[in-house]
N, C-alpha and C positions, 0 to 999 in steps of 0.2 A: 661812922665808917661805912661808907656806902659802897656798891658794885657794880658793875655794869653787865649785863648780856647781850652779848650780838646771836639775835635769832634772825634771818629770814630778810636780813635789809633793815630789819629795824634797830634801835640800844633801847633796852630797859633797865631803870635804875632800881637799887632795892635795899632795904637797911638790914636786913636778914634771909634766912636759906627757907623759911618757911611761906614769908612771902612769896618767894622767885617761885615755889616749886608749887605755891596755890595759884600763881597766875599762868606759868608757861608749861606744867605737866597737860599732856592729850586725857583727853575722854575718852574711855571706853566705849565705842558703840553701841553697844547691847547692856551692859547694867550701869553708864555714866559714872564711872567709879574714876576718879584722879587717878592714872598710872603714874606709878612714884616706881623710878626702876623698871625690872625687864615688862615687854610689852610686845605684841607681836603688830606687825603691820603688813596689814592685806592688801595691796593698791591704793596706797593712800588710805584707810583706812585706820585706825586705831582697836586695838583690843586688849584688854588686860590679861589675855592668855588665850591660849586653844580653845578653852571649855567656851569661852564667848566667843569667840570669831566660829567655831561650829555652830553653834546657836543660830548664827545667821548667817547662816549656808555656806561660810564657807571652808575649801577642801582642799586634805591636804596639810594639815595645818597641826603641826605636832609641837608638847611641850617639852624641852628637855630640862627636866627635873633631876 
């Protein structure tokens, strides 16, 4: 029992949700951690929350916990 994702123009197929979410979750910038869930994005950028998009400079960038 297989899935399909339409990301971006492309289809990827996948036999489970741990696969999908180890291929298509973003990288964190600053400690390369799989964002799984909430994630902030700076200009196209990826961060797994405020404390790492601060880290690299950037501002303005708050977490609502």
């Amino acid at each position: 029992m297989s899935f399909e994702v339409h990301a971006q123009g492309a289809v990827h197929v996948f036999d489970c949700f741990s696969c999908a979410i180890h291929r298509m979750a973003p990288i964190c910038e600053h400690c390369r951690v799989q964002i799984i869930g909430q994630g902030v994005e700076v200009e196209g950028k990826w961060f797994c929350g405020g404390h790492c998009a601060r880290a690299e400079g950037e501002v303005g960038i708050i977490d609502h916990v």
